[in-house]
N, C-alpha and C positions, 0 to 999 in steps of 0.2 A: 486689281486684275492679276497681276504680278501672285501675289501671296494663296489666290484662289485655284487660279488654273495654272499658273504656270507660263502666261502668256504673255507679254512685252506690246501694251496697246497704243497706239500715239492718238494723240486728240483729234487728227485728220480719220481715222477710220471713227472714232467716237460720231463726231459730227457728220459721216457719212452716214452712219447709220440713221440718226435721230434724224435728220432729213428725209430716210427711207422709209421713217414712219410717221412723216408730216409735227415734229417735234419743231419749238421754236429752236433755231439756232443762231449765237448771236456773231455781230459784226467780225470779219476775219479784218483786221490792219494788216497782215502780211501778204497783200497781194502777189499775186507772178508778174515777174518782169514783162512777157510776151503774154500773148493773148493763148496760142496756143501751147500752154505749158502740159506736161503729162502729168497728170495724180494718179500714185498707186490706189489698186482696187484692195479694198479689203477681203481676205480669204473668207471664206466660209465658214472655217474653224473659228475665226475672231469672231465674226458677224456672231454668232449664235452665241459666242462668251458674253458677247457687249449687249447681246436682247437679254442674256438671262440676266445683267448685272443692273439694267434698268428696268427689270419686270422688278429685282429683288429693292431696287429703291422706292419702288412704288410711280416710276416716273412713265411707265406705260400700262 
């Protein structure tokens, strides 16, 4: 993602997305300490890097 756009993606917006689009995602082991933990939302600008980068895998 880095080398394409220029963008710095972490695997939590990956797996936000693929969930957005009913993708399987697998087990997280590192759960939150607390139940109510905050996860960042992914931008917009990512979101649309990380659909074109799994249109271009063939994964959607």
């Amino acid at each position: 993602m880095l080398e394409q756009t220029g963008l710095k993606v972490s695997n939590l917006y990956i797996a936000q997305i693929k969930k957005k689009c009913g993708l399987d995602v697998g087990e997280n082991f590192n759960l939150p300490k607390s139940e109510n933990a905050k996860q960042p939302k992914c931008t917009p600008e990512k979101e649309e890097a990380i659909m074109q980068a799994l249109k271009h895998f063939g994964i959607i």
